[in-house]
Structures are given as C-alpha cells and as structure tokens.
N, CA and C atoms as a LAMMPS dump frame, in Angstrom:
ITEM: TIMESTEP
0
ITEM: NUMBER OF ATOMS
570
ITEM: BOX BOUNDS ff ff ff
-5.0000000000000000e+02 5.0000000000000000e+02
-5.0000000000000000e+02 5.0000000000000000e+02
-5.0000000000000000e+02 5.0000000000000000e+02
ITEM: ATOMS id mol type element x y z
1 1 1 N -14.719 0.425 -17.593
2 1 2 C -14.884 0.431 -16.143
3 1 3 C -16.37 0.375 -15.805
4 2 1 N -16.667 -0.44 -14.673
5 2 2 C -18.241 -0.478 -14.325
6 2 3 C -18.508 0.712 -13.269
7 3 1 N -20.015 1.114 -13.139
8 3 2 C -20.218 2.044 -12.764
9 3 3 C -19.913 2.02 -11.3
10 4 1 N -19.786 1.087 -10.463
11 4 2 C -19.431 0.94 -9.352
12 4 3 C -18.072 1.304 -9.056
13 5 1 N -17.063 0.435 -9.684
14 5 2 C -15.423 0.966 -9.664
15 5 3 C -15.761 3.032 -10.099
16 6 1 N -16.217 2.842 -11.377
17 6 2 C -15.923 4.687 -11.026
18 6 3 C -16.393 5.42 -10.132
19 7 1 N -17.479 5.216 -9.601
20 7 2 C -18.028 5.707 -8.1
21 7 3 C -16.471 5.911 -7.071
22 8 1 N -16.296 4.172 -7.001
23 8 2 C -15.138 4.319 -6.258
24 8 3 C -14.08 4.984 -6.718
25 9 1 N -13.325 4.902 -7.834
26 9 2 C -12.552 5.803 -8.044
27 9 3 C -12.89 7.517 -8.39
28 10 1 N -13.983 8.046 -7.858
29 10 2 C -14.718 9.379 -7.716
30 10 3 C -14.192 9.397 -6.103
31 11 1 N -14.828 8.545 -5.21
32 11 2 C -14.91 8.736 -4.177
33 11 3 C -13.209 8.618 -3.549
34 12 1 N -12.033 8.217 -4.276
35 12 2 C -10.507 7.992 -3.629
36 12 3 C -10.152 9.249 -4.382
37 13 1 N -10.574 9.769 -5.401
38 13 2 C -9.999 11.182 -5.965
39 13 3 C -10.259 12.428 -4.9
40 14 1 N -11.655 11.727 -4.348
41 14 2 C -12.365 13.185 -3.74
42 14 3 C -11.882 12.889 -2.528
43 15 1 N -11.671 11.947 -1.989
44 15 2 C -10.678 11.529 -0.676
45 15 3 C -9.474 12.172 -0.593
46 16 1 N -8.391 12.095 -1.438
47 16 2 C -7.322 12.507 -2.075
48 16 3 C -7.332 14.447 -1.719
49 17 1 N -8.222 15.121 -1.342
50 17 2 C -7.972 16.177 -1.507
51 17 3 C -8.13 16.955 -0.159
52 18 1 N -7.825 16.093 0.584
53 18 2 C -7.632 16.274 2.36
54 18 3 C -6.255 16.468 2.689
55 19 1 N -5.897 17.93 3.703
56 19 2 C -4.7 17.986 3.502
57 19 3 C -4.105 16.522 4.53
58 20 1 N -2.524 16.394 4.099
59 20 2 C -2.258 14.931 4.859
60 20 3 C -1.292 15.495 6.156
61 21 1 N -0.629 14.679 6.58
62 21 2 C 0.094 14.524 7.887
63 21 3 C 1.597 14.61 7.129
64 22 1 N 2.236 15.072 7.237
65 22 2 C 3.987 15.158 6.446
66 22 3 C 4.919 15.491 7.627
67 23 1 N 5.743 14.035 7.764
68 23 2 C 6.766 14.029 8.628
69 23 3 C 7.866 13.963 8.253
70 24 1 N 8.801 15.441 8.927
71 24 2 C 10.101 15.584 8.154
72 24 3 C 11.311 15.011 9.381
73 25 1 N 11.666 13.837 9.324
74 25 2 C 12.093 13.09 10.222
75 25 3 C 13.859 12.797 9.59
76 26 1 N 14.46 13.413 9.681
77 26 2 C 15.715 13.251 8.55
78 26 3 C 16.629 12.277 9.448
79 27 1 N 16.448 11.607 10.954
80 27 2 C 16.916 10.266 11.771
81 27 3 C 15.855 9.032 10.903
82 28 1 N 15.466 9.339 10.162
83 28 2 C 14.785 8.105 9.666
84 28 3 C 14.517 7.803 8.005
85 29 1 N 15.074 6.791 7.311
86 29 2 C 14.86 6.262 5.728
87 29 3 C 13.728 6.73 5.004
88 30 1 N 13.815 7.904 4.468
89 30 2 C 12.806 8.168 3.656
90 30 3 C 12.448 7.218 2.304
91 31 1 N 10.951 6.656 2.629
92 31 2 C 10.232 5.69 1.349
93 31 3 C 9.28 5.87 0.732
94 32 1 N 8.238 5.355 0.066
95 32 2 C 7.038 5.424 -0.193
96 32 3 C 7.253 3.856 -0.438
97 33 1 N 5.166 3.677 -0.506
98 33 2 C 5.019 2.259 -0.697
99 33 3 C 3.67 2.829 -2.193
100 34 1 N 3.331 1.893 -2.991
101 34 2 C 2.332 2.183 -4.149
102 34 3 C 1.079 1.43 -3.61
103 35 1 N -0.53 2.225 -3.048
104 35 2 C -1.402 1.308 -2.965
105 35 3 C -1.786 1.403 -4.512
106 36 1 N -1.555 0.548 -5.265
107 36 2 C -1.652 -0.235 -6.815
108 36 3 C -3.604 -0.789 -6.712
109 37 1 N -4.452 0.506 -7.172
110 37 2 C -6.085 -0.343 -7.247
111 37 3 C -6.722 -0.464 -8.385
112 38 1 N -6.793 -1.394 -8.595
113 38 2 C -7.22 -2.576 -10.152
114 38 3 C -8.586 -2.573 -10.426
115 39 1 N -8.974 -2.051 -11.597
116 39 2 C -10.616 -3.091 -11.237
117 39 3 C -11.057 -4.229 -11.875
118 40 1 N -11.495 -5.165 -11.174
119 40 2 C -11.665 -6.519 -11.472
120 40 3 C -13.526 -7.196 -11.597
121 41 1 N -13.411 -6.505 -12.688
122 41 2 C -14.817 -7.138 -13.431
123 41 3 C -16.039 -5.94 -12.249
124 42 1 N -15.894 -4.861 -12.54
125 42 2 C -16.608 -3.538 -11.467
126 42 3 C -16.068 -3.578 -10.393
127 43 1 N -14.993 -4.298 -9.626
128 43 2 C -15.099 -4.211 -8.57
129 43 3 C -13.586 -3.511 -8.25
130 44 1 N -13.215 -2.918 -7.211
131 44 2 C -11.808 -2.234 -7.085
132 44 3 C -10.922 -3.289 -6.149
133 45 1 N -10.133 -3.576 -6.491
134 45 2 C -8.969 -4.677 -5.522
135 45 3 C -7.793 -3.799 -5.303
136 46 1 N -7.327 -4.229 -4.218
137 46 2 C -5.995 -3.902 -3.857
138 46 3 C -4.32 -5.095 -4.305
139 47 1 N -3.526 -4.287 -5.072
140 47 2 C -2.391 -5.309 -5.453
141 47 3 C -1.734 -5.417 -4.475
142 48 1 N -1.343 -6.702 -3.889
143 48 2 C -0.398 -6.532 -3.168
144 48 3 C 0.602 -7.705 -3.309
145 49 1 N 1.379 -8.307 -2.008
146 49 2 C 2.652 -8.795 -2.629
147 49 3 C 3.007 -9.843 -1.092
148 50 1 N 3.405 -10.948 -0.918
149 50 2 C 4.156 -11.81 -0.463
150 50 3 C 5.466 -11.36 -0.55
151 51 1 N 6.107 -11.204 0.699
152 51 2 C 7.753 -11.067 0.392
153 51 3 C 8.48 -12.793 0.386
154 52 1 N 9.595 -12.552 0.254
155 52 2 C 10.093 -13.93 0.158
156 52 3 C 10.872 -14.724 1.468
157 53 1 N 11.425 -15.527 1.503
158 53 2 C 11.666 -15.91 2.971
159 53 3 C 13.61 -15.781 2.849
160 54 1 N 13.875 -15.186 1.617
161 54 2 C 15.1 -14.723 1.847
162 54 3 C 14.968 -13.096 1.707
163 55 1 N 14.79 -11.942 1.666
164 55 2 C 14.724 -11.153 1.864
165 55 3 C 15.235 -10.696 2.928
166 56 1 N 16.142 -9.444 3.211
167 56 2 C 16.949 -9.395 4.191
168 56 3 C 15.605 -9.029 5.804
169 57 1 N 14.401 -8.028 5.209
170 57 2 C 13.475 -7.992 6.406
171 57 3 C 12.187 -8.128 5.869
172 58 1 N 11.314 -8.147 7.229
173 58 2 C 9.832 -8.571 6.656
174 58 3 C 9.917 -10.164 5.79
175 59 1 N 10.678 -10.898 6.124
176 59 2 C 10.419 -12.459 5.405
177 59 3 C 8.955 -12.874 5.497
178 60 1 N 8.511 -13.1 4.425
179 60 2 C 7.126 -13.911 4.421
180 60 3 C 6.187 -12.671 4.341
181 61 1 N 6.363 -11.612 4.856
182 61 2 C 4.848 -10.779 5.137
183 61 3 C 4.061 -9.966 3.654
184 62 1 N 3.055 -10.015 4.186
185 62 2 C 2.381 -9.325 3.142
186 62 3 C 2.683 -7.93 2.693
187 63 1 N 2.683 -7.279 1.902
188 63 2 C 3.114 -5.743 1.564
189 63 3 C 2.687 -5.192 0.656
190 64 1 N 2.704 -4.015 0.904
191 64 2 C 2.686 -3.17 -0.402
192 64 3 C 3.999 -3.155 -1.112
193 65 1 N 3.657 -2.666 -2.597
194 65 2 C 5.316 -2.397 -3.584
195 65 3 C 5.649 -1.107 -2.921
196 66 1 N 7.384 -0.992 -2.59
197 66 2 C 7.833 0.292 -2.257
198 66 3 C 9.151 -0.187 -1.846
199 67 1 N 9.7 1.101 -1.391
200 67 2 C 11.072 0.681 -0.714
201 67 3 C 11.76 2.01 -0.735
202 68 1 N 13.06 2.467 -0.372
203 68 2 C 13.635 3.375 0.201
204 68 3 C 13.481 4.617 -1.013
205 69 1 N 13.62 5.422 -0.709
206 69 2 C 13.997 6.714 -1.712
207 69 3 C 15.891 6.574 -2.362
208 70 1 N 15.776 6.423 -3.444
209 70 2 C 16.845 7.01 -4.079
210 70 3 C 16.972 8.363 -4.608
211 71 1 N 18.566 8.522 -4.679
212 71 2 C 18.796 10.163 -5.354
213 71 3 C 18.139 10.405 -6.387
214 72 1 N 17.914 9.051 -7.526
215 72 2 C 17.692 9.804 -8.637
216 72 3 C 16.156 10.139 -9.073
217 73 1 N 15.357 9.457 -7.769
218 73 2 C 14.207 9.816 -8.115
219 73 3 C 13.61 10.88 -7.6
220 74 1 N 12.307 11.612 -8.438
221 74 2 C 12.27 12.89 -8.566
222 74 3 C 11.66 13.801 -7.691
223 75 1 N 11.056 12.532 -6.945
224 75 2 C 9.588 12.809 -5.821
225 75 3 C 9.177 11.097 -5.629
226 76 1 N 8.556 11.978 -4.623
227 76 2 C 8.068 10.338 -3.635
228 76 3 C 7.234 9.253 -4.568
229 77 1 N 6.563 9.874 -5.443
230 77 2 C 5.507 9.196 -6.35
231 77 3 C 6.642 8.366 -6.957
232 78 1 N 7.133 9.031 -7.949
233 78 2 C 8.306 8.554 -8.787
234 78 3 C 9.278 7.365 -8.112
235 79 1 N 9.508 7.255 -6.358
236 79 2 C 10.137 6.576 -6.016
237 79 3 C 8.995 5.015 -5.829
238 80 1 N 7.498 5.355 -5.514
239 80 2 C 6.632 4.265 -4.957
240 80 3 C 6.758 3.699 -6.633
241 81 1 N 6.583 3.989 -7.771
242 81 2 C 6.39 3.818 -9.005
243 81 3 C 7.582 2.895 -9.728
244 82 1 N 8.481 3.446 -8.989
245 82 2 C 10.001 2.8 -9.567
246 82 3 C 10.494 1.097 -8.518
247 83 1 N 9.592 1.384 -7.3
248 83 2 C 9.899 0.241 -7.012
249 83 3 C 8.897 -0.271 -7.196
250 84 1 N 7.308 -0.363 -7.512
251 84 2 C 6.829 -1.117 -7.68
252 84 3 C 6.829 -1.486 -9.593
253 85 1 N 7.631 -1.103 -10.026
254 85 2 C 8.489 -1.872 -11.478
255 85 3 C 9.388 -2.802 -11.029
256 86 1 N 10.457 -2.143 -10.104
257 86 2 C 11.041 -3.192 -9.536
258 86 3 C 10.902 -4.809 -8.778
259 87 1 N 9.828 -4.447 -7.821
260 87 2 C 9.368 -5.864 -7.358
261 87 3 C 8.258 -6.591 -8.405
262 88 1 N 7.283 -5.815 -9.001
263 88 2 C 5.907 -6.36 -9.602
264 88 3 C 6.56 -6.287 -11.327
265 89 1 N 7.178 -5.396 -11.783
266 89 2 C 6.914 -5.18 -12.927
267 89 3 C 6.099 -4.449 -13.718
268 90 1 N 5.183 -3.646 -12.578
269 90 2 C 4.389 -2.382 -12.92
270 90 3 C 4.913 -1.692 -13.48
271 91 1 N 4.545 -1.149 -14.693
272 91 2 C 4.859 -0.952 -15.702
273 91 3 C 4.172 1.246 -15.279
274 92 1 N 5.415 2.005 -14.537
275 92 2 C 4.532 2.943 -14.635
276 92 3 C 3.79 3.572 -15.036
277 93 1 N 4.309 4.001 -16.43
278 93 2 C 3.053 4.617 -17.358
279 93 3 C 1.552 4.004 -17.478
280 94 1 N 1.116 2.765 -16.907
281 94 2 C 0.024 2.058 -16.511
282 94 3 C -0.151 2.02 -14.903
283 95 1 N 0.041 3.04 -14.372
284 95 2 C -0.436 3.903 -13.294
285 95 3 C -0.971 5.547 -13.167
286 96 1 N -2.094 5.881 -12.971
287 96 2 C -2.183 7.086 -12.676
288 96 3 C -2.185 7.404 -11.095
289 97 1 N -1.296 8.049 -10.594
290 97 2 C -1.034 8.591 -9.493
291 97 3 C -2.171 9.496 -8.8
292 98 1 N -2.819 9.288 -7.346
293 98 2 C -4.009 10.155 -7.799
294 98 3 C -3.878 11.145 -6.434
295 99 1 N -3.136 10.726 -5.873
296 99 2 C -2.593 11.677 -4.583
297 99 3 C -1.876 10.658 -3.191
298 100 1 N -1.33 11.324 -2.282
299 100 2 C -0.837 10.783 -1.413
300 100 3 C -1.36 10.406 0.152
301 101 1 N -0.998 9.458 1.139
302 101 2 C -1.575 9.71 2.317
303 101 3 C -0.897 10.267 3.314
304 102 1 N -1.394 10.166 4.569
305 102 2 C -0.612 10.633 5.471
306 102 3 C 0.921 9.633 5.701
307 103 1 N 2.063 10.322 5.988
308 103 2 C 2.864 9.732 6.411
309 103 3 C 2.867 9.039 7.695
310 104 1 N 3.59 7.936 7.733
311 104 2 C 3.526 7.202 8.77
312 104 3 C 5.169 6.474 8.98
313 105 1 N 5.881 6.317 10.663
314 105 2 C 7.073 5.763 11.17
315 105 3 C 6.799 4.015 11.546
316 106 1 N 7.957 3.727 10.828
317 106 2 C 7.586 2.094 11.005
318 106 3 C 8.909 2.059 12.251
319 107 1 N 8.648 0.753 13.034
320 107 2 C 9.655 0.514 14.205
321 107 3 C 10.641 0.114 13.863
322 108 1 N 10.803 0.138 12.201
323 108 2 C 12.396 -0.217 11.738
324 108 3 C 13.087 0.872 10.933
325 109 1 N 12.491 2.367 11.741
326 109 2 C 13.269 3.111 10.739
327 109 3 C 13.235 4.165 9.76
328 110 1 N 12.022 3.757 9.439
329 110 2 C 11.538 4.006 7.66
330 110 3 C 10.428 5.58 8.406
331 111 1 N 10.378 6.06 7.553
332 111 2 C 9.269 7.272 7.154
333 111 3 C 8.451 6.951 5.613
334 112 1 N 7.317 6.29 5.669
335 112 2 C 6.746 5.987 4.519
336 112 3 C 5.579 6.941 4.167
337 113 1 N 5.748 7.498 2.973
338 113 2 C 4.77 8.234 1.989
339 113 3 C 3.792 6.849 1.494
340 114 1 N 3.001 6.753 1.501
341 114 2 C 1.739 5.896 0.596
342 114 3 C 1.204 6.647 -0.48
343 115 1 N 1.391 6.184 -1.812
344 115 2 C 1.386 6.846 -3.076
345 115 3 C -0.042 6.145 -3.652
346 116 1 N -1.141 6.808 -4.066
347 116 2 C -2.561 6.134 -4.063
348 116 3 C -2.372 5.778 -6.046
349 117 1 N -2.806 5.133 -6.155
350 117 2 C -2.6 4.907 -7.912
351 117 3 C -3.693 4.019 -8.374
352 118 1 N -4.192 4.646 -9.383
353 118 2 C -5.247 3.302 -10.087
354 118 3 C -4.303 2.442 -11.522
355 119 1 N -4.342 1.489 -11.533
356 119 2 C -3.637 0.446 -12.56
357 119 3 C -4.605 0.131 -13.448
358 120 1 N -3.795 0.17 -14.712
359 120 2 C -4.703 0.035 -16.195
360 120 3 C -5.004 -1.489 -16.084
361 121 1 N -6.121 -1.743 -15.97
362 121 2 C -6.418 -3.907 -16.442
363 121 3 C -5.323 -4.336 -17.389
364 122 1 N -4.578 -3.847 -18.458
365 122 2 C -3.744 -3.997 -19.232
366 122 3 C -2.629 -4.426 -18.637
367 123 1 N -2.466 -3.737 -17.056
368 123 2 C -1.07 -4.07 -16.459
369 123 3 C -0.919 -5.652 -16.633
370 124 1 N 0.623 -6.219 -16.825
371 124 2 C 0.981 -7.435 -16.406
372 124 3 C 2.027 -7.311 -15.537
373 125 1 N 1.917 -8.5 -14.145
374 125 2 C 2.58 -7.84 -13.149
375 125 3 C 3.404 -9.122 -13.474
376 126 1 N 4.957 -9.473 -12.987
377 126 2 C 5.836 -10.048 -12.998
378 126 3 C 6.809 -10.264 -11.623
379 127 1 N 6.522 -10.582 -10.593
380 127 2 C 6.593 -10.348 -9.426
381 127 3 C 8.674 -10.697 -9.624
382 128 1 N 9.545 -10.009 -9.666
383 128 2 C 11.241 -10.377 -8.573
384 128 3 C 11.193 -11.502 -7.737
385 129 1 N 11.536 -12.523 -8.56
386 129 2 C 11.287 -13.896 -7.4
387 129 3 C 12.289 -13.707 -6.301
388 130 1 N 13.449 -12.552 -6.054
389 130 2 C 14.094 -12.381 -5.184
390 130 3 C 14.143 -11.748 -3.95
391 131 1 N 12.991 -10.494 -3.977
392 131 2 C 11.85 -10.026 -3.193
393 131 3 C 10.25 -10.28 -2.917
394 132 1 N 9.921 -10.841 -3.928
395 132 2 C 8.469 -11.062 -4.022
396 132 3 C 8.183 -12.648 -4.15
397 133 1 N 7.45 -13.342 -3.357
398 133 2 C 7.136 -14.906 -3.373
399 133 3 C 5.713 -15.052 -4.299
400 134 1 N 4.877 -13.89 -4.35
401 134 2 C 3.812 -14.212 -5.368
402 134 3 C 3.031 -12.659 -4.979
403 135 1 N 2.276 -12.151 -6.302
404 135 2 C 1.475 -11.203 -6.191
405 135 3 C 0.396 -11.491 -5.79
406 136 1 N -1.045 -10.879 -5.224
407 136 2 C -2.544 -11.637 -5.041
408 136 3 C -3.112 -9.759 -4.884
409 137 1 N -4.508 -10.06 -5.068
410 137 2 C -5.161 -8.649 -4.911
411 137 3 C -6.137 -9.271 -3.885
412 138 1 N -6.736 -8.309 -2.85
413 138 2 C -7.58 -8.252 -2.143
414 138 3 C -8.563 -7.194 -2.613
415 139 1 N -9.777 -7.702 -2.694
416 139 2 C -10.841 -6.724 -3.09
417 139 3 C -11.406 -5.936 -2.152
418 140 1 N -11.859 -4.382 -1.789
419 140 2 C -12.551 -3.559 -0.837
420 140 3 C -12.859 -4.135 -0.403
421 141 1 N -14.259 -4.915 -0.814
422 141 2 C -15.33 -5.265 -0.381
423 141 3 C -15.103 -6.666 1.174
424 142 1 N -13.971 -7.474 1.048
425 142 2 C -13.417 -7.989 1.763
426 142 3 C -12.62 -6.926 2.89
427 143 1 N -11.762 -6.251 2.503
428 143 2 C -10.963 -5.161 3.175
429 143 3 C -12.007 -4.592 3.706
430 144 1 N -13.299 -4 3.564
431 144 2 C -14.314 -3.052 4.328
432 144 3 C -15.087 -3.966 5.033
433 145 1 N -15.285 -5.398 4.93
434 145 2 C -15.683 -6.118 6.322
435 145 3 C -15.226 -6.294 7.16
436 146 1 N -16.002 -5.259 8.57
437 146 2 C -15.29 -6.157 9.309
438 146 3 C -15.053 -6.887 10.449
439 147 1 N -15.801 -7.873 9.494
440 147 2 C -15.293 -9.722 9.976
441 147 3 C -13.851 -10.069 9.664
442 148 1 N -13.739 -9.223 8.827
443 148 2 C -12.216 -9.148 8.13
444 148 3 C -11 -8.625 8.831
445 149 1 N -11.197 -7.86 9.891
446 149 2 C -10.176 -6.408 10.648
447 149 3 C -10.607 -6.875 11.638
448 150 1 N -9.408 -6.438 12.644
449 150 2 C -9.158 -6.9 13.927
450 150 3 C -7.728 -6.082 14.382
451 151 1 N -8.35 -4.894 15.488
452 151 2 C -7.496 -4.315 15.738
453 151 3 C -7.257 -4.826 17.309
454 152 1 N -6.097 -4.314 17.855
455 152 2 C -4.915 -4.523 18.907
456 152 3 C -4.343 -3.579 19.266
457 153 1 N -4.146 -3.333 20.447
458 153 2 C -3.022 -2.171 20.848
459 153 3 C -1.955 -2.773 21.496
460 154 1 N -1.306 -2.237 20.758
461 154 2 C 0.222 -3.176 20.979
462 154 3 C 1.298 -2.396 21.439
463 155 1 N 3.166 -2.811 22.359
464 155 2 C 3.713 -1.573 22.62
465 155 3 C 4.965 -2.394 22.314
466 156 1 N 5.588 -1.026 21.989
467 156 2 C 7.08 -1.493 21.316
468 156 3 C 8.101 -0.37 21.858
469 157 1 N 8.931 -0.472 22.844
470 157 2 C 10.272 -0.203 22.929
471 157 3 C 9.284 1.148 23.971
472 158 1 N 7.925 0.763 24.745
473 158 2 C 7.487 1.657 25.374
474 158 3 C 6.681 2.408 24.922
475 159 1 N 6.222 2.151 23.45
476 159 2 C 5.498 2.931 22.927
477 159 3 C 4.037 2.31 22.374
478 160 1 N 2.887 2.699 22.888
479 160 2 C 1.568 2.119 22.32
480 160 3 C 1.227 2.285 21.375
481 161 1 N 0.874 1.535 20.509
482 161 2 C 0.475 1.744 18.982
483 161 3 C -0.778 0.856 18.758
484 162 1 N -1.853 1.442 17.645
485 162 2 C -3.192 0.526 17.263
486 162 3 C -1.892 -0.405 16.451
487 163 1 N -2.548 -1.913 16.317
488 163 2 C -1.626 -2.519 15.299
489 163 3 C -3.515 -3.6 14.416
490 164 1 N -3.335 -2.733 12.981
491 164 2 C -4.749 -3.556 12.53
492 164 3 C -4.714 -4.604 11.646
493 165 1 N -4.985 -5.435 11.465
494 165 2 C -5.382 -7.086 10.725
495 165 3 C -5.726 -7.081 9.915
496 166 1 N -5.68 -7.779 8.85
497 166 2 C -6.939 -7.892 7.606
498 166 3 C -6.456 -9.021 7.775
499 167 1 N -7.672 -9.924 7.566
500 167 2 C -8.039 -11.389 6.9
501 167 3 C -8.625 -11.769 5.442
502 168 1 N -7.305 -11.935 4.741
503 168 2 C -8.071 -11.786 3.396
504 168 3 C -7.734 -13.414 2.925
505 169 1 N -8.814 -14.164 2.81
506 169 2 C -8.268 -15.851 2.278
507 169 3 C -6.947 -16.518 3.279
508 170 1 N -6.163 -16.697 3.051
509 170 2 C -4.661 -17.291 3.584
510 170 3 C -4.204 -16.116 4.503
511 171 1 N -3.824 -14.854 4.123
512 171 2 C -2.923 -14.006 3.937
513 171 3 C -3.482 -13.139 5.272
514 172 1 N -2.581 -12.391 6.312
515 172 2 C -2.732 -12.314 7.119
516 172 3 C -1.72 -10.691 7.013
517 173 1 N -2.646 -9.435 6.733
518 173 2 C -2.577 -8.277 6.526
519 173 3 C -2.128 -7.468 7.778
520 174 1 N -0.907 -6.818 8.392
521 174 2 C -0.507 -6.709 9.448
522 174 3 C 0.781 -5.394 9.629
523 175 1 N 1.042 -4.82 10.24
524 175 2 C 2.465 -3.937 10.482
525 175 3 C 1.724 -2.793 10.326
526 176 1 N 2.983 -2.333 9.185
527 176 2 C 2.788 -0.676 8.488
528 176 3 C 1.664 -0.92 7.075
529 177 1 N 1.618 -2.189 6.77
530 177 2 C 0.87 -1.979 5.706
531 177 3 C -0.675 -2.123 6.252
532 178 1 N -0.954 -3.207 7.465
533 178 2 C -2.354 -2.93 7.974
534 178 3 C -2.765 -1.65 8.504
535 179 1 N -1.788 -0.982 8.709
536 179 2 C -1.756 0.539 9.282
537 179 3 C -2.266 1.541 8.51
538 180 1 N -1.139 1.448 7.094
539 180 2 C -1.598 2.151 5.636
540 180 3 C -2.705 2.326 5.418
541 181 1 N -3.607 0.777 5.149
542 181 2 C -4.678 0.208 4.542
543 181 3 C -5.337 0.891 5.452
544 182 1 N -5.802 0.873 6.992
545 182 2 C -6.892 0.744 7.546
546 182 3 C -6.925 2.639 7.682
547 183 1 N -5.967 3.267 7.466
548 183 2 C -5.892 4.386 7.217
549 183 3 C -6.39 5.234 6.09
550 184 1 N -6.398 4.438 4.989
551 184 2 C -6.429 4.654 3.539
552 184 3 C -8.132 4.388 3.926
553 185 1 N -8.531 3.534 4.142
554 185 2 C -10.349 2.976 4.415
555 185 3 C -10.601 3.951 5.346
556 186 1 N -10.22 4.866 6.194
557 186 2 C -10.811 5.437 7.612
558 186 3 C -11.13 6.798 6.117
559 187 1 N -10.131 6.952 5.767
560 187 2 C -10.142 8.476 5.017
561 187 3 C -10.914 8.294 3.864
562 188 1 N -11.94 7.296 3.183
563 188 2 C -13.044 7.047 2.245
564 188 3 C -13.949 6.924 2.872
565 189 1 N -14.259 6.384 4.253
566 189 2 C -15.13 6.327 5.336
567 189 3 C -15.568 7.696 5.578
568 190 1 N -14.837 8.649 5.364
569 190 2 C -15.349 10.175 5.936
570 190 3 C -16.734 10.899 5.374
C-alpha cells in the first residue's frame, strides 16, 4: 500500500469511530449496501456497479453491492458482504469491515446500513450478469471534486430531500447511493 492510500485508510478508520444515526423502522426492508475501497496504484477508489436493464428496480443505475437482510445472516455487515459475493463475487474474506454509517430511508422502502470495507488488490470481482451490467471504480480524488457533485433539493410524496450527483466519466452517481457517498465524504471532511 502507498503512503497516501494508508493515510486514507487511517483517516476512514478514525472517521469510523463517530457515533452513527440507527433507525429502527420495522414498516420498512431492512438492508445494507458494501462501500467496497480498493487501492489502485496509492490511490483509494470506490467499487461500484451498473445494474442491469432487467432487474426488477433501479434498471440501469449506478450502485453500491447490497440488498435486503436475510434470516440467516448474522448482522448487517455479514448481510452487505454476502450480497456483495452475490452480485460482484467479492470474495468476503478479502474484505476487512472497518465500521458502519449512518442509516438512511430510501422512497422505496428500504432502511439501509452502509457497511465501510477496504478490499484486498487480490480481489477478483465477477459481476451476476443478471443484476449487474458491469463493475467500474471511481477514485476519491474525482468523488472529492467538486466539479464532480451537484446537489438539488428535490420533493417526493411531499417530502424535501438534498438529492446529490457525482459525475464520474459516463456514469451518473444519484438516489440513495449519491446520498451514502456524499455522506460517507461529509464524515472524512470533519
């Protein structure tokens, strides 16, 4: 690892130890999603994921790996971990889990945990061509410009919400996961 990525991964550990926001919402799908961060030649990227245009929701959009809680998993980590094997092929034991963020309600439902994880370079990801249309990483350094972000206040069913952007190459960073992200950056910003 270059000395820059461990800085950064110093500075998401020491982030990590802020208490979070925990919403016990039992009218709504308990999930987690995995922010999956790589480092790519010193630098830290974010994994993320294309959904597919058959997928029952979210067709086409960008995402994090995650998806609903099952019974048999053990904790929220364990559930962000198990689906991102499922869609990517992340291979858990080539994740270290390094803490969680605040919870956050998406307008379809869901109560999502964001599970923070650094990925071994060793990982090989294998994207579910049945959920996933292609993997791509976005690097910080793109994600923390921003020429890159572009926030909006937007209202849904009466309700105002920030809704934030990333512009990363093609890919057009948006919902609960621009929400995640720009959340995940506000709380390293501190």
């Amino acid at each position: 690892m270059g000395d820059a990525f461990e800085r950064f991964r110093e500075q998401v550990i020491q982030a990590m130890r802020v208490d979070r926001v925990i919403l016990d919402r039992t009218d709504l799908t308990e999930s987690a999603v995995l922010l999956p961060i790589i480092d790519r030649d010193g630098e830290p990227h974010l994994i993320l994921t294309r959904r597919t245009m058959t997928v029952a929701a979210h067709k086409g959009q960008v995402a994090l790996p995650g998806g609903a809680v099952e019974p048999e998993d053990r904790d929220i980590s364990e559930t962000a971990l198990r689906e991102a094997m499922e869609e990517i092929g992340l291979e858990p034991n080539l994740v270290e889990v390094v803490g969680l963020l605040d919870d956050s309600v998406t307008t379809t439902g869901y109560v999502i945990t964001p599970v923070v994880g650094f990925v071994s370079k060793e990982a090989e990801l294998t994207p579910d061509s049945r959920e996933v249309a292609e993997v791509f990483e976005a690097s910080f350094s793109t994600l923390l410009n921003p020429a890159n972000h572009m926030m909006q206040v937007l209202e849904h069913k009466g309700v105002r919400f920030k809704d934030h952007r990333y512009f990363v190459g093609d890919y057009v960073i948006w919902g609960a996961t621009g929400r995640i992200i720009s959340g995940f950056l506000s709380l390293l910003r501190r």
